[in-house]
TIDOVEX-509342 format. One line per field, with one value per residue (C-alpha): x, y, z. Coordinates in pm, 1 decimal, padded with zeros to 6 digits. Layout:
# TIDOVEX-509342
xx <- c(X | ...)
yy <- c(Y | ...)
zz <- c(Z | ...)
//
This chain:
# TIDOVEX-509342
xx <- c(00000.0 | 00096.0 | -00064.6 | -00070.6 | -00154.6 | -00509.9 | -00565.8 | -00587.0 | -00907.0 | -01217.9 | -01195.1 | -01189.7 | -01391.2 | -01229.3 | -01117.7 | -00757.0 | -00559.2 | -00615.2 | -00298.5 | -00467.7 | -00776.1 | -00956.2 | -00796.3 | -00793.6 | -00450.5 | -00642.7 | -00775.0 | -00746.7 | -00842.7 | -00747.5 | -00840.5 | -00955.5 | -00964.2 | -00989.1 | -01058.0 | -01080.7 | -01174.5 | -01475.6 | -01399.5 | -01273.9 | -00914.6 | -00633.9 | -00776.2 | -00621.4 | -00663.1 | -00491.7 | -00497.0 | -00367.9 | -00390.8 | -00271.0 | -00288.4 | -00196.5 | -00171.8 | 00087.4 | 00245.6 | 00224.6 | 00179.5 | 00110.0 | 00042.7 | -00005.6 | -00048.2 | -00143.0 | -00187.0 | -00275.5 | -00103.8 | -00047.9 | -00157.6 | 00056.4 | -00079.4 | 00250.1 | 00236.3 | 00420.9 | 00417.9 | 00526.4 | 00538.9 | 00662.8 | 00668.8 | 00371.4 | 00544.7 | 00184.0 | 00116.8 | -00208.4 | -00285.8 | 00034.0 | -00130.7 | 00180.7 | 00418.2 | 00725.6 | 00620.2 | 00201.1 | 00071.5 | -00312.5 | -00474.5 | -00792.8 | -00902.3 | -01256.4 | -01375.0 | -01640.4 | -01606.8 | -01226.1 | -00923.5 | -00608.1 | -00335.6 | 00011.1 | 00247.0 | 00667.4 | 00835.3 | 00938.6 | 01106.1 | 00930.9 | 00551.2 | 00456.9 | 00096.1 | -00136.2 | -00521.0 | -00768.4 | -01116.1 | -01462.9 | -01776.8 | -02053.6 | -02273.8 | -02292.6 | -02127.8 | -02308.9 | -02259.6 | -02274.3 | -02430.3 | -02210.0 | -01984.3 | -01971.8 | -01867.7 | -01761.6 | -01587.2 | -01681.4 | -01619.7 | -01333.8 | -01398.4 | -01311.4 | -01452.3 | -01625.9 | -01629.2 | -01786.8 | -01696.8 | -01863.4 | -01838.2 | -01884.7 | -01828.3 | -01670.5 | -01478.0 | -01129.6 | -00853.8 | -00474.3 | -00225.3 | -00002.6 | 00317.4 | 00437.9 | 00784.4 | 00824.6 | 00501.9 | 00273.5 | -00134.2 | -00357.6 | -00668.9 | -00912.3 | -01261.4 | -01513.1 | -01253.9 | -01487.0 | -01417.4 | -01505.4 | -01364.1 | -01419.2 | -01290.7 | -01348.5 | -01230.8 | -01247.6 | -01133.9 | -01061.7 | -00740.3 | -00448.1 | -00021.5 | 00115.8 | -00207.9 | -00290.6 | -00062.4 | -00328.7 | -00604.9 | -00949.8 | -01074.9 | -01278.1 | -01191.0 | -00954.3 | -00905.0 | -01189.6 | -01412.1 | -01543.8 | -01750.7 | -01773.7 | -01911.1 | -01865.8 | -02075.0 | -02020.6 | -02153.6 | -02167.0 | -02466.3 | -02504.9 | -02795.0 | -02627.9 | -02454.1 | -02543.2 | -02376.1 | -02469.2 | -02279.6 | -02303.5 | -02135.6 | -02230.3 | -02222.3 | -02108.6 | -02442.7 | -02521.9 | -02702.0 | -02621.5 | -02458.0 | -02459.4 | -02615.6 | -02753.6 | -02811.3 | -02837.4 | -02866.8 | -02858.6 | -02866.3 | -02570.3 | -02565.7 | -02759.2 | -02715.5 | -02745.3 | -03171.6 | -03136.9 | -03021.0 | -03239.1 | -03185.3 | -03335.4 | -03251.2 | -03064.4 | -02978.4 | -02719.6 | -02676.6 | -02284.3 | -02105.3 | -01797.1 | -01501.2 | -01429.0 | -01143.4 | -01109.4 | -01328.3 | -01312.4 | -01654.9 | -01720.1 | -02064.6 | -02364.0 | -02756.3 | -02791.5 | -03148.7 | -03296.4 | -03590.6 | -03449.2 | -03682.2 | -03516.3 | -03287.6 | -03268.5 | -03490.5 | -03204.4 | -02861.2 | -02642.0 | -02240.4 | -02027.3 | -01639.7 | -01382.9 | -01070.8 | -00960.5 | -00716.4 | -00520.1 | -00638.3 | -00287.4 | -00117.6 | -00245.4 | -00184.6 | -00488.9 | -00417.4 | -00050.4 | 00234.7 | 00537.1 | 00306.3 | 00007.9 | -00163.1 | 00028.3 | 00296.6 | 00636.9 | 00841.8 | 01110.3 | 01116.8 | 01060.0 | 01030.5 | 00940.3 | 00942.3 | 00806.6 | 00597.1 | 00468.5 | 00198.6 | 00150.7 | -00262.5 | -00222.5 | -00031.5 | -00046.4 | -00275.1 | -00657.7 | -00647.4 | -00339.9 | -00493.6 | -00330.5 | -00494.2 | -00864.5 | -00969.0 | -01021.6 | -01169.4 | -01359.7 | -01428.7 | -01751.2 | -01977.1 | -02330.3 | -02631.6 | -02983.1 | -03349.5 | -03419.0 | -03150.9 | -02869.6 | -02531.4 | -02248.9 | -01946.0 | -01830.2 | -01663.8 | -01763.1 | -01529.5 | -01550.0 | -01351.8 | -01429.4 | -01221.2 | -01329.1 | -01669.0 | -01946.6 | -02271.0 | -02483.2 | -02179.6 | -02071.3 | -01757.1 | -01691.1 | -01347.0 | -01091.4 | -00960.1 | -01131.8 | -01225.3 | -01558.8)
yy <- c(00000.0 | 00378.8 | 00634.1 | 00991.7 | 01321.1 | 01234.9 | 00994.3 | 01287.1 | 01411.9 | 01207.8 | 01133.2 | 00783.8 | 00561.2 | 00193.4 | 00019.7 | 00062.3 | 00454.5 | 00709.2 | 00599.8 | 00316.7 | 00375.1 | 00077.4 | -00197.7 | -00006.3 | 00138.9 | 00372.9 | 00535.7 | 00939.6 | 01254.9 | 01630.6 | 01944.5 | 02190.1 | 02559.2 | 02761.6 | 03165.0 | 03439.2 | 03850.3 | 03920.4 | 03964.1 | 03614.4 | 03720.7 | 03628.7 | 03290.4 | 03073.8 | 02657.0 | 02443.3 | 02055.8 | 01896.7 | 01532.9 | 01282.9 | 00911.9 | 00718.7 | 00374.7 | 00488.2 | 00720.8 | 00994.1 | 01367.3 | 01622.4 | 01962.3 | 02201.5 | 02541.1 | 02713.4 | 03095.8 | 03242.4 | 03550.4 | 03685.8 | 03376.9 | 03159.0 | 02925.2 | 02903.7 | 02617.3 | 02488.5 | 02078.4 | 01953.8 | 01581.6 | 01403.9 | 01122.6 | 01116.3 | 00922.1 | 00812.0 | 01121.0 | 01290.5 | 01560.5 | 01743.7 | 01969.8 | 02088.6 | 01975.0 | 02194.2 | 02523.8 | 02466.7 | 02507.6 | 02467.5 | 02595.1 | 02559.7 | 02870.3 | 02741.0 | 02412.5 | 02463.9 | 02805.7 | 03006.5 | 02805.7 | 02990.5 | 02886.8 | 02991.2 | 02917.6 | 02967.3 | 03151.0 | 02914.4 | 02978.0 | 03289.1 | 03199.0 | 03283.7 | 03327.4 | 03358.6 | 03388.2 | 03346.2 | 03162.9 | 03242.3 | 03098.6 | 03232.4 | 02985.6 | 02605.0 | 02330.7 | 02111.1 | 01710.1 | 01618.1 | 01264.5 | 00998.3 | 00889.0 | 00482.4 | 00357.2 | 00026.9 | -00098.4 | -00461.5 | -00570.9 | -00326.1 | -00033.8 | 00247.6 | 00516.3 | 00538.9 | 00857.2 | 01182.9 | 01533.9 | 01857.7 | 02165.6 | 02522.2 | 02892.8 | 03157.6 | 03490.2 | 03552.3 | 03794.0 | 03751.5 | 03852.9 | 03635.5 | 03709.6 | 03583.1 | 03669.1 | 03955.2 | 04095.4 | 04115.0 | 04081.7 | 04151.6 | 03978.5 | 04265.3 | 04300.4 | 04074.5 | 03751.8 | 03451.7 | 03104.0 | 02753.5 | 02512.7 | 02106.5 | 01828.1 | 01497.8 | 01183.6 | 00765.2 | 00588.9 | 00674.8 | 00573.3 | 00769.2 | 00693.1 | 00434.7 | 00299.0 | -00037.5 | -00270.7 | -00546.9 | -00419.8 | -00551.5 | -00817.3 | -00693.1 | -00322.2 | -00142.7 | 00143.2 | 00311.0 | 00646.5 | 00901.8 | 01194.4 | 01501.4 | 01854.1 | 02036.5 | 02367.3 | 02592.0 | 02911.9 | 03233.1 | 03468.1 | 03747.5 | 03559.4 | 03246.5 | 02969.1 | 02725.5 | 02397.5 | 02110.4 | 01838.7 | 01521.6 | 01216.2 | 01010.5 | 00700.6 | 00722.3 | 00734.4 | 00991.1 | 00830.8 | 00983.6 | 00768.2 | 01035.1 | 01376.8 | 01635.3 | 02013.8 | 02239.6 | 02589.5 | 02768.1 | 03115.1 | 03390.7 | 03318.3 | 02990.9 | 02711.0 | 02350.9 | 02377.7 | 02644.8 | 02326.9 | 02271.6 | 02011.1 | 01953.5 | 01862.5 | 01966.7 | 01950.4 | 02122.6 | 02196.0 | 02217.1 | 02393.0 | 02276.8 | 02452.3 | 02328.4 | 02078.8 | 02053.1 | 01890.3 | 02216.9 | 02354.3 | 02726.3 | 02777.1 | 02594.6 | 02648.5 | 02513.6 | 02444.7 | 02381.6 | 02234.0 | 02352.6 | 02577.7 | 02885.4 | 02883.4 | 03034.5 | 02800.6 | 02914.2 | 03014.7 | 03068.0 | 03016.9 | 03217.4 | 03094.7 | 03371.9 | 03198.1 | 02843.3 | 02667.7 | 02349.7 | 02075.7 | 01875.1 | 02235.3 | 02096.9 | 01734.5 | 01616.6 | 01415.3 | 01513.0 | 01286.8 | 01324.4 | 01504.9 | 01315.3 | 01258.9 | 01033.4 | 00938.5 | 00872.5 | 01126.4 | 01064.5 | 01220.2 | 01558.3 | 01702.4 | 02047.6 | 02171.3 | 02497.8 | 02411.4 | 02660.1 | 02565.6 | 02820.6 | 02800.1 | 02944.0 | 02708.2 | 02311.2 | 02047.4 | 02019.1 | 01688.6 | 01486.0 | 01341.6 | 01530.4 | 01843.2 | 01730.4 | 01809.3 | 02149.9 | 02445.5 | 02715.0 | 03066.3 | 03168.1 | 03431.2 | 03321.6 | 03512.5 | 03435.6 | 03468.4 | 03659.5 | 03918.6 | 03839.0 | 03822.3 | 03622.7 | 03421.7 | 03025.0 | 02774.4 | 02514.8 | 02193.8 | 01908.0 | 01630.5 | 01366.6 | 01066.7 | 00829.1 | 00797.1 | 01047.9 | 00991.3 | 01313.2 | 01510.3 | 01328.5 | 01198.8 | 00868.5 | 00778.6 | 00800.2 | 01122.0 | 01309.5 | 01655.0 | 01886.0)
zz <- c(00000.0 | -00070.1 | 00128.9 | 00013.4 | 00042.6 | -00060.1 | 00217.1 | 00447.2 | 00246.9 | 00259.4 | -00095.6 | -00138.6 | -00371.2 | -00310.6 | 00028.0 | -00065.2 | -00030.2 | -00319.5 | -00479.9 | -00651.5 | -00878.8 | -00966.9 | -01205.7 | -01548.7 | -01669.3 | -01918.5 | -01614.0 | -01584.7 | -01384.0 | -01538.0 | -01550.1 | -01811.5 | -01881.3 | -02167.8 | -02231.6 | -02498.9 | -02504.8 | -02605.4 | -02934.7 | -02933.7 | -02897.3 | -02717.3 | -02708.4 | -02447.7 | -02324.6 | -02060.7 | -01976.5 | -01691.8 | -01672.1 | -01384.5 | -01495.8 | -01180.2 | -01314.6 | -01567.7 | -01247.0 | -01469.0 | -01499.3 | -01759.3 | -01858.8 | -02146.8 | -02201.8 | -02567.5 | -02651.3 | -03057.5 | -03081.7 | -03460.7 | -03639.2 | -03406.7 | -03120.0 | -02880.0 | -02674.4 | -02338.4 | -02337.5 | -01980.6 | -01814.9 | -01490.2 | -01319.2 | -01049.6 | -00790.3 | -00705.6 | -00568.4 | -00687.9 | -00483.1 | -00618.9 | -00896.2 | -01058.0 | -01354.4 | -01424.7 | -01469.6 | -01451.3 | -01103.1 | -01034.2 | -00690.4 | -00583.8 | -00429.5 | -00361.1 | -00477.5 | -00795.1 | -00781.7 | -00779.6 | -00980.5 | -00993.9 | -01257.1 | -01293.9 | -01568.3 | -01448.6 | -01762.2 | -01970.3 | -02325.3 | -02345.7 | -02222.3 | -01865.9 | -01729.3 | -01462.6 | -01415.2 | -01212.5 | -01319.6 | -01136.1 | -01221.4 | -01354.7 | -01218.2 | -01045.2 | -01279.4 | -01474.5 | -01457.5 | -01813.2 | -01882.2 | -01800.7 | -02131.5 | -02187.3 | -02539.0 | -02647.3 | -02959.1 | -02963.4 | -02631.9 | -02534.3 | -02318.3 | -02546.3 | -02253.4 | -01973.7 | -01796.6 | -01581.5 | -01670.4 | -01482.7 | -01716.0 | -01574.0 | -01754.6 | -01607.8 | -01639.5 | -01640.4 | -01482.8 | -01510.9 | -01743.6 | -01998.6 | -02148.6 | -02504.2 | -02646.7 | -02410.6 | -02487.4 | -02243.4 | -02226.5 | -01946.5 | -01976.9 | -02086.3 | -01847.9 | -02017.2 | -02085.0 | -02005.8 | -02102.6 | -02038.1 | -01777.8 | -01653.4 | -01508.5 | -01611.7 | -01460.7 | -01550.5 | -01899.9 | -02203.2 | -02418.7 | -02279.0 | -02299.0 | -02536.1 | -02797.4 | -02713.7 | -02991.0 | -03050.8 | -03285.6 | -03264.2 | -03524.9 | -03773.0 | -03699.7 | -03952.9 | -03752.5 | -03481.9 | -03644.6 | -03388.9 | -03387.9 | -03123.1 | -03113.4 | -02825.6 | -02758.0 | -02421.4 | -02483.0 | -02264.6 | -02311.4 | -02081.2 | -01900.1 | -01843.7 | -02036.5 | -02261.8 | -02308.3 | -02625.8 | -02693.9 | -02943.7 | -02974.7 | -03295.1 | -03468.1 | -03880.4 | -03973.6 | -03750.5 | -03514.2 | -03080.5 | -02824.2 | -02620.5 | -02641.4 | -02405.2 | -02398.1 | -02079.7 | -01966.3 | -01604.8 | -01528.9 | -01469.6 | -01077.0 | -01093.9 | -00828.5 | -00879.8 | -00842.5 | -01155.1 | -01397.3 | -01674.0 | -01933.8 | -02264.8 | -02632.3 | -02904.8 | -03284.6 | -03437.9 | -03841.5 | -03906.0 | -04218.4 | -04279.3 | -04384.3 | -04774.6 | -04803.8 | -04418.7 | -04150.1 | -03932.1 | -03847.0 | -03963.1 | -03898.3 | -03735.1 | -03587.4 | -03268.5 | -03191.0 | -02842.8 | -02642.5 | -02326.2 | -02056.5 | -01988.5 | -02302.5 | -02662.7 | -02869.3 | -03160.8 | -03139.7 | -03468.9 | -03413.8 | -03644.7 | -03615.2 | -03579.7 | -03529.7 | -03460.0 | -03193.2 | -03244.1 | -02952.6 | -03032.9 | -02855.1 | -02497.8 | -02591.1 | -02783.5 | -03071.9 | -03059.4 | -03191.6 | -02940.3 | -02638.8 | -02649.9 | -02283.2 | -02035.4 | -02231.6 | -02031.7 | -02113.8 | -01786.6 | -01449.5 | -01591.2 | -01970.5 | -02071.9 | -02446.9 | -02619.2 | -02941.4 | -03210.6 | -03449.6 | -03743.3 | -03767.3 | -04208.0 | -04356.2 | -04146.5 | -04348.9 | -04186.4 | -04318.9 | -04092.1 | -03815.7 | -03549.3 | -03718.4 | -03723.7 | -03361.5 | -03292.8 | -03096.2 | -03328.2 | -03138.0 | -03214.8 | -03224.5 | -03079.2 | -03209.0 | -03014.5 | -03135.5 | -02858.8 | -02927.6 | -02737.5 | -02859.4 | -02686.9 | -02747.8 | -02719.7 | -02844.9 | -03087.3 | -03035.1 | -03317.5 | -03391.8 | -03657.1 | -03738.3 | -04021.8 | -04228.0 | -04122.0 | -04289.8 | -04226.0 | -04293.9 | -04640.2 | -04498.3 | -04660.8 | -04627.3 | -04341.4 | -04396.3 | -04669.0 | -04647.6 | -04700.3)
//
């Protein structure tokens, strides 16, 4: 047995200490922020991911600045320690649980930060994510996703931004299975290579947020789908949940979204919201489909790296391209105007979408 700092807290969910966390080595608990102006500028993400059956660490850190998303890559080993949010120069502290997250980033080859999140209202627990192929757990896991505004300051090549009043974002936390370090060797028989589908849509609104997400079968058909809405100041009791359908417009010759109508059987919500993309972000600069800094890969007792990704002139269509972050502009039918993100990734055949091979663009 290994006890831990997290033995102290009463956060245990097995008989044996916080150290261990279940049976399955795909198992993982992180953290997720990201932020823009409101102009959807400056736009901002972080991931921090501890994966304790591999004893490992990570963290990224990605700002756009001038067509450019600069990004800090940084892994450890965990030393089966969880509680110790912190990987080279990424610190999280949690100022008050569900509500104030403070993150610092040490400067590091030119990239230093620090900002404070505060919600705009109680956290939604977004259905619970369980998806086979054939009879391998692919993922099974919880996230709670919350908006919130923004104050801090970062620094890029000696230039320095403070976060202007208005800077709201998106953060969660999700925790359980889903595949993370080295990819499994053995393939499944009868499966060529595995297709999924995700759109992603926090949106902030000045009278509260709005979150819609879809996961998807090729032919379109939801494993899991669910749309929500609370209030600017809402508490838990302020939830409401509903339904949505959203039409997508993809960017030609990519599989980037650039537009979509999000429609809504929700009670207190827009019944329409129309999504307008401004600029894009690059999931692969915190870790997301990345080749060399993908999440909880062993990279030694301690690695950090600087990566830049020019957003004109990559190709949409290599794989560690494909999953990204749109900025949008969200236009209401009942006149309000706000600003979110609409997240999509799509690997092989999509149906609804006219995707029929692996790879192939709009």
């Amino acid at each position: 047995m290994v006890l831990s700092r997290g033995d102290e807290f009463p956060l245990h969910q097995t008989p044996e200490p916080v150290a261990y966390s279940g049976t399955d080595r795909n198992f993982y608990d992180r953290y997720f922020f990201n932020g823009y102006a409101p102009d959807g500028s400056g736009f901002f993400a972080l991931a921090f991911g501890v994966y304790p059956h591999l004893d490992v660490a990570d963290a990224h850190f990605s700002f756009v600045q001038d067509g450019k998303q600069h990004c800090i890559h940084a892994s450890r080993e965990l030393g089966m320690e969880r509680m110790a949010l912190e990987v080279g120069p990424i610190r999280i502290e949690i100022i008050e649980p569900l509500e104030i997250l403070r993150v610092s980033v040490a400067e590091t080859d030119g990239l230093a930060a620090e900002f404070t999140f505060e919600a705009r209202a109680f956290p939604i627990e977004e259905p619970r994510f369980t998806h086979r192929i054939g009879p391998r757990t692919f993922m099974d896991y919880t996230r709670m996703t919350q908006n919130g505004s923004y104050s801090g300051w970062i620094e890029c090549d000696g230039k320095r931004h403070e976060m202007a009043k208005g800077t709201l974002g998106t953060r969660d936390r999700s925790w359980g299975v889903r595949p993370v370090g080295a990819r499994d060797t053995q393939p499944m028989p009868g499966i060529a290579a595995p297709t999924f589908f995700w759109q992603w849509t926090p949106i902030n609104l000045p009278g509260g947020s709005l979150f819609y997400h879809l996961n998807a079968h090729p032919d379109g058909s939801a494993w899991n789908s669910r749309a929500a809405w609370v209030p600017t100041g809402g508490s838990v009791d302020d939830i409401r949940e509903g339904k949505g359908t959203l039409e997508t417009q993809l960017i030609a010759g990519t599989r980037w979204p650039g537009s979509g109508v999000l429609r809504l059987e929700v009670p207190g919500a827009p019944s329409e919201i129309s999504l307008t993309a401004v600029s894009r972000f690059q999931m692969r600069g915190i870790g997301y489909t990345s080749p060399d800094w993908g999440h909880g890969l062993n990279h030694g007792s301690l690695s950090v790296a600087r990566e830049d990704i020019d957003l004109t002139s990559l190709d949409p269509l290599q794989p560690e391209n494909l999953h990204v972050q749109a900025i949008c502009q969200a236009a209401a039918n009942n006149g309000e105007q706000g600003i979110g993100i609409f997240e999509q990734l799509i690997l092989g055949p999509y149906g609804p979408f006219d995707l029929t091979e692996y790879l192939d663009g709009a």
